[in-house]
C-alpha positions in Angstrom: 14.4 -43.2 -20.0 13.0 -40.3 -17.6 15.3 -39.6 -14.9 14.1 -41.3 -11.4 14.5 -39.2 -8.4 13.9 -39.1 -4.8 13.3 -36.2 -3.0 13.6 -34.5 0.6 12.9 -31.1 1.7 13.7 -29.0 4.5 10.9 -27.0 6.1 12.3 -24.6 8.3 13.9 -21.6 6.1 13.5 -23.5 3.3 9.9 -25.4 2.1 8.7 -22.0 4.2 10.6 -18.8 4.5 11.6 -18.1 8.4 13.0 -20.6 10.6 9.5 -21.0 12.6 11.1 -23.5 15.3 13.3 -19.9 16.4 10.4 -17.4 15.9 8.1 -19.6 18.4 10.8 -19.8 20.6 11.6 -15.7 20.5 7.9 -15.5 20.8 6.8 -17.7 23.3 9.5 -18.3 25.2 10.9 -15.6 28.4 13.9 -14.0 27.3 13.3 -16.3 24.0 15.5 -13.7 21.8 18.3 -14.0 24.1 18.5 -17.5 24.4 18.0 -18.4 21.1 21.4 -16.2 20.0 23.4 -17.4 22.7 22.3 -21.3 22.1 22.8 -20.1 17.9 26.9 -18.5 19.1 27.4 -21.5 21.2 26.2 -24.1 18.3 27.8 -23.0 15.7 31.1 -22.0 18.0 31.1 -25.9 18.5 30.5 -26.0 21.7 27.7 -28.1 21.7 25.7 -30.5 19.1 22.6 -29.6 17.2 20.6 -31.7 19.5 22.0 -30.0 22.3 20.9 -26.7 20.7 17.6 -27.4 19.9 16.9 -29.6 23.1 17.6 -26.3 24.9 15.8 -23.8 23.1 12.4 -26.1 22.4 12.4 -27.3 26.1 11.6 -23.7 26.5 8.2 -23.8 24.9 5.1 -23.5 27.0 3.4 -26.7 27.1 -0.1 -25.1 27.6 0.2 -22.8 24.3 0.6 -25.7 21.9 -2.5 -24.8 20.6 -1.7 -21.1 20.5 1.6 -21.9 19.0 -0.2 -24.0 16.2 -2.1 -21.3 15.2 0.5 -18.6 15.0 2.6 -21.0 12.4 -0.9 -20.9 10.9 -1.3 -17.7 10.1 2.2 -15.9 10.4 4.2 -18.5 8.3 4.5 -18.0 4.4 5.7 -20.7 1.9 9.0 -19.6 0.2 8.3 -18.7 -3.6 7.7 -20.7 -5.9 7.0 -23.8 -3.2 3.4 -24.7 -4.7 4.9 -25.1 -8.2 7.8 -27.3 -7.5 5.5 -29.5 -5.3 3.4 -29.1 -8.2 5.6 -30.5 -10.8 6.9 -33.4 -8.6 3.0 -35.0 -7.8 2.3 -35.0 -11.6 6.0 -36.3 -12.5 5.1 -39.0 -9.6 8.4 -38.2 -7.5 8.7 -39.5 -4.1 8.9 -36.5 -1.9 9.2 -35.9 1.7 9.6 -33.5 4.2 12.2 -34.1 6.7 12.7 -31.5 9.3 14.3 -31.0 12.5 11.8 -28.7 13.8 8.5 -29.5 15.5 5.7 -31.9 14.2 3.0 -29.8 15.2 3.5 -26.9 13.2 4.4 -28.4 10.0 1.3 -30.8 10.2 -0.5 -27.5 10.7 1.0 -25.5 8.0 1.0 -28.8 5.7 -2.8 -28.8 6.2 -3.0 -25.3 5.6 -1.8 -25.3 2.3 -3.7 -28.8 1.6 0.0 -30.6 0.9 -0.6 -34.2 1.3 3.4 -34.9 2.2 4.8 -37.8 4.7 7.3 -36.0 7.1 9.8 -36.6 9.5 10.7 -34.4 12.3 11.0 -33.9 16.1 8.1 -33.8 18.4 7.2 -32.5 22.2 5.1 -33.9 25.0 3.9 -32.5 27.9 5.0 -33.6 30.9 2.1 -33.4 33.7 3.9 -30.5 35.4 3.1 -28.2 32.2 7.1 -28.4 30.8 7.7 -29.8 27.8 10.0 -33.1 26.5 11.8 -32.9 23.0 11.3 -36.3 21.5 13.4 -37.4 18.5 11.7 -40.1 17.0 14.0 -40.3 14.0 17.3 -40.2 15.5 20.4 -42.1 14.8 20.8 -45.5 16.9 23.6 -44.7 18.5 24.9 -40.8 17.3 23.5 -38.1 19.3 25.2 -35.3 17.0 21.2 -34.3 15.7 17.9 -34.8 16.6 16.7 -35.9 13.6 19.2 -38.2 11.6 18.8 -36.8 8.5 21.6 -38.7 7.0 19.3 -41.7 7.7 16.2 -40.8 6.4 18.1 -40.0 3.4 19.9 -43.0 3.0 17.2 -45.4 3.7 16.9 -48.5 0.9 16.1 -47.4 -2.3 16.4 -48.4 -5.9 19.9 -48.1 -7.4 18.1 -46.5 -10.4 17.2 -43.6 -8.1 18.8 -40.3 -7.0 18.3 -38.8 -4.0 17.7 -35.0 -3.7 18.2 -32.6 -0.7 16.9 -29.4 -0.5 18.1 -27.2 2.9 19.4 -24.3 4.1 21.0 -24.5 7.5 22.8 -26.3 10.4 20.9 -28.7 10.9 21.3 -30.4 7.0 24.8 -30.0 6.7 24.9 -34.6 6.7 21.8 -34.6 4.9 24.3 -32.9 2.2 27.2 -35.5 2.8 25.0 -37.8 2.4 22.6 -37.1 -0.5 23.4 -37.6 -4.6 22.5 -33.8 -5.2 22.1 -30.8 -3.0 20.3 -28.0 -3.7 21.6 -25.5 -1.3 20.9 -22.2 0.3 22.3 -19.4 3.5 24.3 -21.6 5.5 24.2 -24.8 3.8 25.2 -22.9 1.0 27.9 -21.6 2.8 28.9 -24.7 4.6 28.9 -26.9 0.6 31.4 -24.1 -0.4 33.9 -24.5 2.6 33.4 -28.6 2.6 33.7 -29.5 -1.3 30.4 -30.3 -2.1 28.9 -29.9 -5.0 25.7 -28.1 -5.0 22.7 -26.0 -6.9 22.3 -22.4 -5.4 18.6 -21.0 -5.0 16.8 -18.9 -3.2 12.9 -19.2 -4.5 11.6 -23.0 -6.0 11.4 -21.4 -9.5 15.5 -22.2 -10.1 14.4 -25.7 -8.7 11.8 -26.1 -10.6 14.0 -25.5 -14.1 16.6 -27.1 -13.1 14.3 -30.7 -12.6 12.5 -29.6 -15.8 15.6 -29.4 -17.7 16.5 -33.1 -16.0 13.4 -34.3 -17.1 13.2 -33.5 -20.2 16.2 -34.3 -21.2 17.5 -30.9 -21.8 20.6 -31.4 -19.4 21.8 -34.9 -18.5 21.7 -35.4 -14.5 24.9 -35.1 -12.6 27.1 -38.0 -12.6 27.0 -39.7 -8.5 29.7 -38.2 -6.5 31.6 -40.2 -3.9 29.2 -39.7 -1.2 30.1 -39.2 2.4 33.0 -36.8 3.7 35.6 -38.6 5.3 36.4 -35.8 8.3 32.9 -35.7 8.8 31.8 -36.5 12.6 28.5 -38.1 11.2 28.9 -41.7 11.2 26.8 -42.2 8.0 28.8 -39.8 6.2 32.3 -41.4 7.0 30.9 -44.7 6.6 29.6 -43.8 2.7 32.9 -42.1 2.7 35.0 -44.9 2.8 32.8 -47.3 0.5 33.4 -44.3 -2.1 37.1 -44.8 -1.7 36.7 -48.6 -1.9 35.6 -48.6 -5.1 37.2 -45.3 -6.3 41.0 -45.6 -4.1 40.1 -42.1 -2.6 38.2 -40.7 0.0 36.3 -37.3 -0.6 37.9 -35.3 2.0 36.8 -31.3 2.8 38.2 -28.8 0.2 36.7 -25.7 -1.2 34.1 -25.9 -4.2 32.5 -23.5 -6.4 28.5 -23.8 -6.8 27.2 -25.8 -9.9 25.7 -23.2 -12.3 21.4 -23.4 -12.7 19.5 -21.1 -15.2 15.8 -20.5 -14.6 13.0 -20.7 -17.0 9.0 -20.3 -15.6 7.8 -22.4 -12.8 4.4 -24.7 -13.4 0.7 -26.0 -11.9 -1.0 -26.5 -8.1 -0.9 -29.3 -5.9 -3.7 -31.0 -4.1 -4.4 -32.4 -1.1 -5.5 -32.8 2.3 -3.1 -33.6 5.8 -0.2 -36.0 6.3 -1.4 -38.0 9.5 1.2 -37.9 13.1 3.6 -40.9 12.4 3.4 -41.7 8.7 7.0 -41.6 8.5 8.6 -42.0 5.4 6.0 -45.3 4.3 3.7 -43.0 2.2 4.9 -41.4 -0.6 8.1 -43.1 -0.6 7.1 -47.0 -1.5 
């Protein structure tokens, strides 16, 4: 029987190459390179949470240059390589796939549009308050933890089939409990580097063409799919994470606790096909797609 997966992709620095919530906020912003690398030391110096971080910098945004902003993402942001094909080979494989990003709702409809990708996503959003300032609101969050704006832990972990595997593609900070959390991780700059120091297992890439072998391999039956690890991290501060943590060493007698890992090894033959499409509409959450 065909392998049945689920699967979730970053946007920032990884559906796309740069990390366009920073660029609009170096670009738009006053003193927006300054700020964003003291809010980046400070973040990743644990001083304060991802939410905190991103709350900070995109608070800076000017309200009345949405539009402006929109179409800069437009026409300044490039797809990472090999992006098309992958999404490509998922639509005629009939995966569920969806974006789930904690940057900005209005520039990944835009650049989803753009490229005709009819994707459900996830992800923060701003209003304008009447006095021209802007509010960060995070639709998606966690209940209760206010580590991240967007709880992608959650998104990830929402009900599924037990036949199906869930599959995380990132790159940063802000995925690092998407990772915990998720059955496989495809991994690149600092999620990479944070898999490595943590002990979880992941694929390396850099371009979609290593992703794309490595789920043609799966399914086709070429390479069998990775055996479920015990999901969750047990010193993780995510709730999720800890709480999937301790079911794994319920049924297993031990906890997956942080320990160095080496990357899973991924050869890389020829990416396929085009995807169609037309926009993902504001608030289609994870509904479409995903059923």
């Amino acid at each position: 029987m065909q392998p049945r997966f689920r699967v979730f992709v970053d946007f920032d620095g990884t559906l796309v190459e740069p990390n366009v919530a920073i660029l609009l906020v170096e670009r738009f912003c006053p003193d927006g390179e300054s700020v964003a690398h003291e809010v980046d030391l400070q973040l990743h110096a644990g001083q304060i949470t991802l939410r905190e971080a991103w709350d900070r910098q995109a608070a800076l945004l000017p309200g009345d240059r949405i539009d402006e902003m929109r179409r800069w993402a437009v026409e300044n942001v490039p797809l990472r390589d090999g992006a098309r094909d992958f999404l490509s080979l998922l639509s005629e494989q009939r995966l569920p796939t969806a974006i789930v990003s904690g940057g900005l709702d209005f520039y990944i409809r835009a650049v989803l549009e753009r490229e005709r990708f009819d994707l459900p996503f996830v992800s923060d959003s701003l209003r304008k308050r009447p006095d021209g300032s802007v509010e960060v609101l995070h639709p998606y969050g966690h209940a209760s933890c206010r580590l991240c704006g967007i709880c992608k832990a959650q998104v990830i972990r929402s009900p599924l089939p037990a036949a199906e595997r869930t599959v995380f593609l990132g790159d940063g900070s802000t995925d690092r409990y998407a990772a915990e959390t998720a059955d496989i991780v495809f991994a690149r700059h600092r999620l990479q580097a944070y898999c490595q120091r943590s002990g979880l297992p992941f694929f390396p890439f850099e371009g979609f063409a290593t992703v794309t072998a490595q789920f043609r391999r799966w399914l086709t039956g070429a390479e069998p799919v990775p055996d479920r690890p015990g999901l969750g991290l047990a010193s993780s501060p995510c709730p999720i994470s800890t709480e999937l943590a301790a079911r794994s060493s319920d049924r297993s007698g031990r906890a997956r606790t942080a320990a160095p890992l080496r990357a899973l090894s991924s050869s890389a033959p020829p990416p396929i096909a085009t995807l169609p499409s037309g926009p993902s509409p504001e608030g289609s959450g994870l509904s479409r797609g995903l059923a």
